[in-house]
C-alpha positions in Angstrom: 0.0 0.0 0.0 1.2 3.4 -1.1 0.3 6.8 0.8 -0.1 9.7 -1.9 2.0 12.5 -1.4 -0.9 15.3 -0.3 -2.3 12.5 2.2 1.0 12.2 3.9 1.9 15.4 4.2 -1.5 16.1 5.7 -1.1 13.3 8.1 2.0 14.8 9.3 0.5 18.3 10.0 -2.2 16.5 11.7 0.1 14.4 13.9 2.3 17.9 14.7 -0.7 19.8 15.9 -2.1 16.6 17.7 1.7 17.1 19.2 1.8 20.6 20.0 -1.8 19.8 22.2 -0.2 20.2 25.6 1.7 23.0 25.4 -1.4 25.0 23.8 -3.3 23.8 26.8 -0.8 24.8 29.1 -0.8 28.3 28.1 -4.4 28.6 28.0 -3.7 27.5 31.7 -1.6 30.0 32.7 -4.0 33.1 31.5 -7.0 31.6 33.6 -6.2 33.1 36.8 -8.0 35.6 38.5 -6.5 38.6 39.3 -6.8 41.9 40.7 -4.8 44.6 39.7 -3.9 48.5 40.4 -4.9 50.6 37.6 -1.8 52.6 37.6 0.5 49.3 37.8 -0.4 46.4 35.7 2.6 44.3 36.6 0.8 44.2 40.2 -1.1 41.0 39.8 -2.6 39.4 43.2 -4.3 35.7 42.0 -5.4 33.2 43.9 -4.4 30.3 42.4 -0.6 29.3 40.9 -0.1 30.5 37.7 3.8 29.3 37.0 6.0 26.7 35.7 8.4 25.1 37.8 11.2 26.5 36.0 9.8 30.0 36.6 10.4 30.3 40.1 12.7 30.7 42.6 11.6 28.6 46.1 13.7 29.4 49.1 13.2 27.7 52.7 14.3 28.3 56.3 12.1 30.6 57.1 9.2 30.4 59.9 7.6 33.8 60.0 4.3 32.6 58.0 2.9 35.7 55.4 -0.5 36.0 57.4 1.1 38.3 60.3 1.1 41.0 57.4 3.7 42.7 55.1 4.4 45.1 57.4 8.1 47.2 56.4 8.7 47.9 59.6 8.4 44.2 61.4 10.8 43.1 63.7 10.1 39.6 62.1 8.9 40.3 58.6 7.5 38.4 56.1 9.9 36.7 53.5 9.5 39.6 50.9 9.7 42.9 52.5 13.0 43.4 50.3 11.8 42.5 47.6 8.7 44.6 47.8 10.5 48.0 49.6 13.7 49.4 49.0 16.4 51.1 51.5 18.1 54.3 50.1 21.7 52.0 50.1 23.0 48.6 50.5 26.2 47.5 51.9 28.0 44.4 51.3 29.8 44.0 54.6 32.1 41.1 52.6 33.5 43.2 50.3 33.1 46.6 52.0 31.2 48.5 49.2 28.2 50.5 49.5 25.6 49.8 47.0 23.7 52.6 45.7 19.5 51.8 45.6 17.3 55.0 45.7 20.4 57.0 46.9 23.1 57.4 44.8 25.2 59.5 47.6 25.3 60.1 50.6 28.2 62.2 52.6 29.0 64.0 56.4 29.1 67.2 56.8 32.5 68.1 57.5 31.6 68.6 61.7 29.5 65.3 61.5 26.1 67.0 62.6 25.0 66.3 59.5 24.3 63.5 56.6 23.1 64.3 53.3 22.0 61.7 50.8 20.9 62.5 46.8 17.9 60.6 45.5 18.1 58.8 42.5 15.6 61.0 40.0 14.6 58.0 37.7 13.5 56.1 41.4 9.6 55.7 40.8 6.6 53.6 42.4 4.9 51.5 41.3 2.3 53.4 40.0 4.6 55.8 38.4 4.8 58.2 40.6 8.5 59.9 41.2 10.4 59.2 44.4 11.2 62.5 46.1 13.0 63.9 49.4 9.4 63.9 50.9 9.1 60.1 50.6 12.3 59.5 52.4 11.7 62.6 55.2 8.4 60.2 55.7 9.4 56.9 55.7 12.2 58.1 58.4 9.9 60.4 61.0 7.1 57.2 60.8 9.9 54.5 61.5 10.9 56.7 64.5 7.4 56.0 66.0 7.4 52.3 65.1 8.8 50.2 68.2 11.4 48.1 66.7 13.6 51.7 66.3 11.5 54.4 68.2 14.6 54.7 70.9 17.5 54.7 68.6 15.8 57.2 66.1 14.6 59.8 68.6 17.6 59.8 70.4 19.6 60.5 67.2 18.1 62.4 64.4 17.2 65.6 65.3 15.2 67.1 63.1 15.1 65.8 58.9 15.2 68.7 55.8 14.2 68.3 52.5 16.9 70.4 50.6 15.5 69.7 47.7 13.3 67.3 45.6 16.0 65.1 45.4 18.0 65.6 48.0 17.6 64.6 52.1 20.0 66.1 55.2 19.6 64.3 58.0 20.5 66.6 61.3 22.0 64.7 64.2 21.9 65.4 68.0 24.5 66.8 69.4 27.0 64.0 70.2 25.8 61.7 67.3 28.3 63.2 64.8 29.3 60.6 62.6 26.8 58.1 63.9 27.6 54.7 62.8 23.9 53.6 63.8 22.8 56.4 61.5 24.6 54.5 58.6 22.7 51.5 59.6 19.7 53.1 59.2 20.2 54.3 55.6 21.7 51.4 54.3 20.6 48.3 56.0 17.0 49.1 58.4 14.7 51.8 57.4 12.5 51.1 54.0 11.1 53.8 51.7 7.5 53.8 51.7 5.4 56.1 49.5 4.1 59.2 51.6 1.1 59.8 49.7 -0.3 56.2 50.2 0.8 55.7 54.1 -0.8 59.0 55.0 -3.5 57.2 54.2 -3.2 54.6 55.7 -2.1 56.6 59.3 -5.1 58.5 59.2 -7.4 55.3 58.6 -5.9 53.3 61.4 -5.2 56.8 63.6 -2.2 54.8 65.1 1.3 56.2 63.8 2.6 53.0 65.4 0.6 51.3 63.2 0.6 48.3 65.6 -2.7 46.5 64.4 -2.2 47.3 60.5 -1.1 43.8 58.4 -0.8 45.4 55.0 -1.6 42.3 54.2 -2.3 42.9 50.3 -4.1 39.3 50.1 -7.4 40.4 52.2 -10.3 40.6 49.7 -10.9 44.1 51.1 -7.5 45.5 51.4 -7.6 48.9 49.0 -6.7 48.7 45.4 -5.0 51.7 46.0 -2.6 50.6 48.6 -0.5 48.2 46.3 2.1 50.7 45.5 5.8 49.4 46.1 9.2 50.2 44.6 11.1 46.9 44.5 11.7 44.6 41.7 9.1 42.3 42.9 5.2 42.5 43.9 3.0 40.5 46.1 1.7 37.7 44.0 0.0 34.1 45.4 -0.2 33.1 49.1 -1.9 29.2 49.8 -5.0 29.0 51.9 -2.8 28.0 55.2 -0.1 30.6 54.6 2.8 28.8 54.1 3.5 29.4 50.7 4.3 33.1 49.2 5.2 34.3 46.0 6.0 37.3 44.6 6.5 38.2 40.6 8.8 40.2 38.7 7.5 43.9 37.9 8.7 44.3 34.2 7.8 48.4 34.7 10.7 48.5 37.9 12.5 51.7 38.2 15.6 49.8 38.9 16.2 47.6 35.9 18.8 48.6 33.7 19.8 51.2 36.3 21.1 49.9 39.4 22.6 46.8 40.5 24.8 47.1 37.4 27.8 45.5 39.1 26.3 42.4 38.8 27.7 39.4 37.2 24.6 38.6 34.6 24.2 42.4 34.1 28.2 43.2 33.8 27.9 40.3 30.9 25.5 42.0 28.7 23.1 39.4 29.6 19.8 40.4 28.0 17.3 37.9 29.3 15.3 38.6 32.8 15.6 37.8 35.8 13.2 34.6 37.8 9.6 36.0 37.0 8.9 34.5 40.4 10.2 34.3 44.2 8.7 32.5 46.6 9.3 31.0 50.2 7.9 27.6 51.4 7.6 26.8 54.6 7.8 23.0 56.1 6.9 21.5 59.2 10.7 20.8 60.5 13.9 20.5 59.2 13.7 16.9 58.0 10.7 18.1 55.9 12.9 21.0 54.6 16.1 18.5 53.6 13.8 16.0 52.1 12.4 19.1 49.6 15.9 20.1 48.9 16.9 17.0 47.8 13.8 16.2 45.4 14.7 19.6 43.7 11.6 21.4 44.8 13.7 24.1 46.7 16.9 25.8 45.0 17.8 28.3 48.0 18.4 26.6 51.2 18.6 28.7 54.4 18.7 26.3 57.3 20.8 23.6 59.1 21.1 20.4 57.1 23.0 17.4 59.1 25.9 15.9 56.9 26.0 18.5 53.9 28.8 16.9 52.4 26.9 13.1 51.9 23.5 15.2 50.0 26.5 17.4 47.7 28.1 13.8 46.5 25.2 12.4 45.8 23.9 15.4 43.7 26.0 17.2 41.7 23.4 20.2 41.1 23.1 21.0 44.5 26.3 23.3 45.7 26.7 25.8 48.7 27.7 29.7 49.2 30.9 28.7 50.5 34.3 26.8 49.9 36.7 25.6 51.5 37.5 26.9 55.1 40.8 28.4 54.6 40.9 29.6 58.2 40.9 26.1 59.1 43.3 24.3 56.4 42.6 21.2 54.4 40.8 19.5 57.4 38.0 22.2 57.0 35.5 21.4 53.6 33.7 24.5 53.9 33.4 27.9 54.7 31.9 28.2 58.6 28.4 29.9 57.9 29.4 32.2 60.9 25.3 32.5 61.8 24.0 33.9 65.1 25.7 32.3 68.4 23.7 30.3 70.1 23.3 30.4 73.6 21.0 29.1 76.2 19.5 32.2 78.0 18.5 31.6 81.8 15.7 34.0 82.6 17.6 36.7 84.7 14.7 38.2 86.1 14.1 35.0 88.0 16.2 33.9 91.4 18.6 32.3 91.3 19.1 32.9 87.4 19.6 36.8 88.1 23.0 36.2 89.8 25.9 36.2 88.0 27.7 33.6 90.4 24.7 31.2 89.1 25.1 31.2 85.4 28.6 31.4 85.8 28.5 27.8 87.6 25.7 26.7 84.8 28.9 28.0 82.0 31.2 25.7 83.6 29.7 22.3 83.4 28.4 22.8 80.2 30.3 20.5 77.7 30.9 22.4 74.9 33.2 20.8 72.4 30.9 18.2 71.8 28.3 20.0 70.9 28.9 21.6 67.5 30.1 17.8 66.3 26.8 16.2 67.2 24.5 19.3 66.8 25.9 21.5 63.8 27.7 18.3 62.1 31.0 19.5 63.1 30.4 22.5 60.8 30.4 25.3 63.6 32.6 26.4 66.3 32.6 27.0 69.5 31.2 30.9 70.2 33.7 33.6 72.0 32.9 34.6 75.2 32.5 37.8 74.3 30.6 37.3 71.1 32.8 39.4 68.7 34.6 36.3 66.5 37.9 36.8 65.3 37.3 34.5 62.2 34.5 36.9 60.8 36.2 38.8 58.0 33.8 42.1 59.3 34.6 41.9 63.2 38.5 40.7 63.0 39.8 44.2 63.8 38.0 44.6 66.8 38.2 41.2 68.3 40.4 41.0 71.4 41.7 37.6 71.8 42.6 38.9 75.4 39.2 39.2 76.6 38.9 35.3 75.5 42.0 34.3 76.9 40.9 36.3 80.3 37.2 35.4 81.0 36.5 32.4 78.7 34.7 29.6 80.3 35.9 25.6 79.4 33.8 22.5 80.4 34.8 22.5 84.2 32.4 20.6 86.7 34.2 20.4 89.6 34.7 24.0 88.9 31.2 24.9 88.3 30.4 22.5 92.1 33.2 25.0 93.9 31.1 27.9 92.7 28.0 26.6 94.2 29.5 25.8 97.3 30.7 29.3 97.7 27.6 30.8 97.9 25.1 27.6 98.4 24.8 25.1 101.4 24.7 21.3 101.8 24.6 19.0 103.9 26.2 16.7 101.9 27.3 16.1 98.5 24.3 14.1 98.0 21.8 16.5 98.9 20.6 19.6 97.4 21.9 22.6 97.7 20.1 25.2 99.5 20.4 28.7 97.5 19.9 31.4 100.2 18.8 32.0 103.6 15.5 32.1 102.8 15.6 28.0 102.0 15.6 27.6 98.3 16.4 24.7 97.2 17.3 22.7 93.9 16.2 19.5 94.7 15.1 16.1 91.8 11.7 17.9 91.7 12.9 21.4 91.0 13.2 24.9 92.1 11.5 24.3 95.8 11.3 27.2 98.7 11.8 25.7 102.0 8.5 24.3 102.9 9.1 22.5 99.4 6.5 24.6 97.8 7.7 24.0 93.4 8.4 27.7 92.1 9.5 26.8 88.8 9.5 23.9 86.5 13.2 23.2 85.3 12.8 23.6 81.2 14.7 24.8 78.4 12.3 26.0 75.5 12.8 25.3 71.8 11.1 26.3 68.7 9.2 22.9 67.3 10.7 21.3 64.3 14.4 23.1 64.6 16.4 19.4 64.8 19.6 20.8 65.3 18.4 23.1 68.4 16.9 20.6 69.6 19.5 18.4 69.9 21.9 21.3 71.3 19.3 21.4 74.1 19.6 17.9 75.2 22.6 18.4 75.4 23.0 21.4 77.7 19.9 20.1 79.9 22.3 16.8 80.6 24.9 19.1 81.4 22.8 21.1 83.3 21.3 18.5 85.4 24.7 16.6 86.1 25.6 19.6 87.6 22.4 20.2 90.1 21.4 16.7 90.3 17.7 17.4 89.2 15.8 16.6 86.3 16.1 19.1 83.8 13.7 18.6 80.5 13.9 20.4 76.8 10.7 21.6 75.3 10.0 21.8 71.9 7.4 24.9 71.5 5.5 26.7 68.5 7.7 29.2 67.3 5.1 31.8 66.6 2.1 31.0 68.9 4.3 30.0 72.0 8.2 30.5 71.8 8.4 34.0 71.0 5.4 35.1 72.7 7.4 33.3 76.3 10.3 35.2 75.4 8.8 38.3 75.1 7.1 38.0 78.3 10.1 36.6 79.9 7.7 34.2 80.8 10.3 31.0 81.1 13.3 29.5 83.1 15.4 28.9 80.4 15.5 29.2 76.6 17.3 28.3 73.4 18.6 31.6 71.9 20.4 33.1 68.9 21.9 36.1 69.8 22.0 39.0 67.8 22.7 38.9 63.9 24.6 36.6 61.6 28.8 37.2 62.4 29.1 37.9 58.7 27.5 41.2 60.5 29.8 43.9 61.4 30.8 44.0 65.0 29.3 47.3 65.6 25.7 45.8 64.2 26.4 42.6 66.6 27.3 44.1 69.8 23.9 46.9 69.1 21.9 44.0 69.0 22.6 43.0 72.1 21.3 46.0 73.8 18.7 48.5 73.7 14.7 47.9 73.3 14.0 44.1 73.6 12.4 42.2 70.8 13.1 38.9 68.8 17.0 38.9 67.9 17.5 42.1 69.2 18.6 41.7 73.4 15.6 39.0 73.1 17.2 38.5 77.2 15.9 42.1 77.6 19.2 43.0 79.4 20.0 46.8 80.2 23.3 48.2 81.4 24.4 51.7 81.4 27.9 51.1 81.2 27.9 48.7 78.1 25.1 51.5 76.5 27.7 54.3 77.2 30.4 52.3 75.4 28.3 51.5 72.7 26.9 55.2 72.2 30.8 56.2 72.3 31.8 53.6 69.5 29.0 54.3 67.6 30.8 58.2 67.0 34.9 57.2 66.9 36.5 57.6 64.3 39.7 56.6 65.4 40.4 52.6 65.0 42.9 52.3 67.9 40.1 54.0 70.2 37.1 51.9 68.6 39.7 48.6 69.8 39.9 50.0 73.2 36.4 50.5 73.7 35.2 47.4 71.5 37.2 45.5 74.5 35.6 47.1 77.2 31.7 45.9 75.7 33.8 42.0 75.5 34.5 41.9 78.6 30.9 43.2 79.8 29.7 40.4 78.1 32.3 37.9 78.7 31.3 38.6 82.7 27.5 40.3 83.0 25.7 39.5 79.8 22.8 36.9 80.9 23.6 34.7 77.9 25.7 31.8 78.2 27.5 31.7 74.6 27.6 27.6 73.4 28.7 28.0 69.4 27.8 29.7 65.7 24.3 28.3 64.5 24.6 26.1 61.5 23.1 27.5 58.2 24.8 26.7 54.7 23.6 28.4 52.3 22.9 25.5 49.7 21.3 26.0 46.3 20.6 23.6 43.4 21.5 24.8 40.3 19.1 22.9 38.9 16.9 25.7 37.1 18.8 28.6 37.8 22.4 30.0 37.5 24.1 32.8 39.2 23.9 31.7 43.0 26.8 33.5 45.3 29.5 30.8 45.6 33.4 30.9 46.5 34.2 32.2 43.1 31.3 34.3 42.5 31.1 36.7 45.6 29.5 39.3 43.9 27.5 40.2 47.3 27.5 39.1 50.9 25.5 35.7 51.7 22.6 36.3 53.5 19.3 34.2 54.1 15.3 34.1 54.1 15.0 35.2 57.3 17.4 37.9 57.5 14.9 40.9 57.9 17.3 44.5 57.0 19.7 43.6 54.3 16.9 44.6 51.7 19.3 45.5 48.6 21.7 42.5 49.4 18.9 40.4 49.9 17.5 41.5 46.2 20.7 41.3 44.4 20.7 37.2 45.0 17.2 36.8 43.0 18.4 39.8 40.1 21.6 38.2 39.2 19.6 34.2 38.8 19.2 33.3 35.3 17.4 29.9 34.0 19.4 27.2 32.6 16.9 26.3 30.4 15.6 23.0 31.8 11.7 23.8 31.8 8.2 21.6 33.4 5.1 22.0 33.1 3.0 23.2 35.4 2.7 21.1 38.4 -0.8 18.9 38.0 -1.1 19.4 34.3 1.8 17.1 32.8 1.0 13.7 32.9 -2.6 15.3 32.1 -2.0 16.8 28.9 0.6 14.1 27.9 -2.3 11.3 28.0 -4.6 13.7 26.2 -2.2 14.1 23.9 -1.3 10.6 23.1 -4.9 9.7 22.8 -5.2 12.5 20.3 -2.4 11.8 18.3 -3.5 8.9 18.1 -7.1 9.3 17.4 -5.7 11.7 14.2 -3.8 8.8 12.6 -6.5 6.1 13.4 -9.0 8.9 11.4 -6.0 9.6 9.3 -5.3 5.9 8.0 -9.2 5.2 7.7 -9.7 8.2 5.3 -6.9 7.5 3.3 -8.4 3.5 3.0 -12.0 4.6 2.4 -11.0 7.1 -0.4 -8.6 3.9 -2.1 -11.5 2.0 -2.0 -13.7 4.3 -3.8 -11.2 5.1 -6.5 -10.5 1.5 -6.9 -14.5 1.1 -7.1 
């Protein structure tokens, strides 16, 4: 049997469209969503169901702040894409020592230091097109100084702000806040721009300048069309039903593009395609839940601790981390220590006999430290310093004193920590517990007791549910713990946001799992501020206040002079080498992993084009940013997720269907011309 010529090339365009089926359905797909968006901004697109492709989108982990408490700017523990969605006037790459310009493009002292002037970038625009000015940033700073999280800092700093022109800000310091390195901080790494003419609106609606009960949580059906007005390269986009997933897509009208950032790799090359249309954040259940989805390829930016690295990186050669080899350490170290927060466990020291210093200080000493970091962190951290500042952190180096460490640091001692005791406790004998004051106190098997044996707190050490590694630490320093006062001393796993940090910010515990303070990337000027000052989650979370360690931070905060900045840097070590209610254990764990599966461009050893920093990292906006910006696809594409195997049956039974039809035509008209 012969086909003719016009019947077989017919067949074939049959068979090609028949082919072509599933990716025509797809895209139909991908237009069906519903979608609200601002009139002035059409690349503002809030749906409420997923519109991408897997190889679309950027998914990050580690992060357990869910969406639902709001997109507030200002949030002490913001959502995910706060810088992504606002924008600081600068950036600074505390690696490499740069400032990055964002809607700044200068900013310089006056030559007494009373006074810091910054130039707006004129092309800087919102959303819905309208120019970013002097009054925007005059704003944005005078409502930040009445939010919480900065209210202390800011008042007692800026004195009064000036609009010089429409693109140009002075910022006026207090007398003795020349030079104010916590004024830098501001500009470059804490306070977001917001757009004047839509939060005025918003102040005089809620009639709160603290704004304390507004979400701006763009998802709520009734939350003002109006209101969607941002300056960053990326908009709200897609939040699930239960909040744990959030997505936020590319704005192809930002200010930005082609304009700033231009020191990046993919931009430096002339690289003409876009970056990920999408971002988004999921967050799992644990950290077992989070490895497993980084190893299946559904994440490709990992944020979080993830036991025996080097075993998932043979075993997958897309999957690579931020850092090398740890050259600090020699050959013997694979890769670069993630110098995270320190964590420490934090007795509550508003509680007797935890408020003594004597107390911790025995607590310190029978805490076995070297082991932990091997069984808890993989063998990937070391211990902390005791006075935070760590000498290996390329930013704090010139102000660590090894001194202070040599002087006042604390090694795994327990006869040590029993001689402490004994100087200020009784016993009758070294069976029995010891009795804390004159009053009767005792720690006895069934915990903190008075005298007629009345409990008055339950012996716990709180952790946030899910967090392995924590958890383990723990353990750990409740064995410890309990070797050394001969009770029973328990870890308990909490839920970070409806229990944890609400017990810490009541104080309401007797002992807690803490990270103190920033990453030690940080510089050591942002680490030791954090441990001071108004009390809130990673920021003196202990709610410790000294005058002396203020004083010292208030006079390194305006030195210029790096000898004198040593001298006085020393001075806030040893505070908290001997006073700060902390007990440092060792650098959290975090490494940083991507899978290069879908996207290129991640920061590695050889590409440091910006500082590593994480999903939960809440200032950092521009650094933050620049990660997604300079990500490029490597052209491995998939459907969307639910319609593959779908379409591809369709498809089969289509093609098929054409060539069944096909064939029979081609017979029934051979028959008839043969008739």
């Amino acid at each position: 049997m012969r086909l003719n010529k016009k019947v077989i090339g017919s067949l074939f365009v049959l068979i090609f469209l028949a082919s072509m089926l599933p990716s025509i359905a797809v895209a139909v797909a991908d237009t069906s969503d519903k979608q609200l968006q601002t009139s002035a901004s059409p690349s503002i697109k809030i749906v409420s169901s997923p519109d991408w492709a897997r190889h679309e989108i950027v998914w990050n982990t580690g992060y357990w702040q869910t969406i639902t408490s709001g997109l507030k700017p200002w949030d002490a523990n913001a959502a995910f894409g706060i810088a992504l969605i606002y924008e600081t006037l600068f950036g600074y790459d505390q690696i490499n020592k740069t400032m990055i310009p964002c809607i700044g493009t200068n900013m310089s002292w006056s030559a007494s230091g009373d006074m810091l002037t910054v130039d707006i970038n004129p092309k800087a625009r919102w959303s819905d097109g309208v120019h970013i000015t002097s009054s925007d940033v005059k704003y944005s700073f005078e409502l930040a100084a009445d939010q919480p999280r900065w209210e202390d800092d800011m008042d007692a700093r800026i004195d009064y702000i000036t609009e010089d022109s429409d693109y140009r800000v002075s910022f006026h310091m207090v007398a003795g806040y020349e030079y104010s390195t916590r004024m830098e901080e501001f500009i470059t790494q804490d306070i977001p721009v917001v757009p004047e003419h839509v939060w005025r609106q918003i102040v005089e609606q809620e009639d709160d300048r603290d704004l304390s009960t507004f979400t701006n949580y763009w998802f709520d059906s009734d939350f003002p069309i109006d209101w969607m007005v941002c300056s960053g390269p990326y908009a709200p986009h897609y939040v699930n039903p239960t909040g744990n997933q959030e997505v936020y897509m590319y704005r192809d009208d930002w200010w930005g593009a082609g304009e700033i950032y231009l020191d990046l790799p993919a931009l430096a090359e002339n690289d003409t395609t876009k970056p990920p249309k999408f971002v988004g954040k999921i967050e799992y259940s644990d950290n077992n839940a989070q490895d497993a989805a980084l190893k299946s390829g559904t994440i490709d930016c990992f944020s979080g601790y993830y036991a025996n690295v080097w075993e998932l990186m043979a075993e997958n050669d897309n999957i690579g981390t931020f850092f090398g080899k740890d050259h600090s350490q020699g050959e013997a170290g694979e890769y670069f220590l993630a110098l995270s927060s320190v964590l420490t466990i934090s007795p509550n020291h508003l509680i007797y006999p935890l408020n003594e210093i004597w107390f911790r200080e025995a607590i310190a000493y029978c805490i076995n430290y070297d082991r932990i970091p091997s069984h808890a962190a993989s063998n990937y951290t070391r211990r902390a310093k005791q006075g935070f500042i760590d000498g290996a952190s390329p930013s704090q180096e010139i102000l660590y004193n090894q001194t202070v460490q040599d002087m006042y640091g604390i090694d795994y001692n327990l006869s040590h920590a029993e001689w402490i005791m004994d100087q200020y406790c009784s016993r009758a004998s070294i069976t029995d517990p010891w009795t804390i004051d004159a009053t009767g106190v005792e720690i006895s098997q069934a915990g903190l007791r008075t005298a007629n044996g009345d409990p008055t707190l339950e012996l716990t050490i709180i952790n946030p549910s899910g967090w392995t590694d924590t958890a383990l630490t723990c353990d750990y320093w409740a064995e410890d713990i309990s070797a050394l006062l001969d009770v029973s001393i328990t870890h308990l796993d909490v839920n970070f946001g409806n229990d944890y940090i609400p017990d810490i910010e009541a104080d309401d515990f007797f002992m807690a799992m803490q990270t103190a303070g920033p990453k030690q990337t940080d510089t050591t000027f942002r680490l030791l501020g954090s441990l001071r000052g108004t009390s809130l989650w990673n920021q003196n979370s202990s709610n410790w206040q000294s005058t002396a360690y203020e004083a010292l931070y208030e006079a390194l905060e305006t030195e210029t002079d790096v000898n004198t900045q040593k001298a006085i840097a020393s001075e806030m070590q040893k505070i908290l080498a001997t006073e700060f209610p902390e007990i440092p254990s060792h650098n959290n764990g975090y490494w940083y992993l991507y899978s290069d599966k879908f996207w290129n461009g991640f920061l590695s050893e050889d590409n440091m084009y910006n500082q590593m920093t994480s999903v939960f990292i809440v200032n950092e906006m521009a650094i933050k940013a620049r990660l997604y910006l300079n990500l490029r696809a490597t052209g491995v594409t998939v459907p969307p997720a639910g319609e593959t195997g779908l379409w591809i049956i369709i498809g089969v039974g289509v093609t098929l269907a054409v060539v069944i039809a096909a064939a029979g035509a081609y017979l029934f008209l051979r028959r008839r011309k043969a008739a």
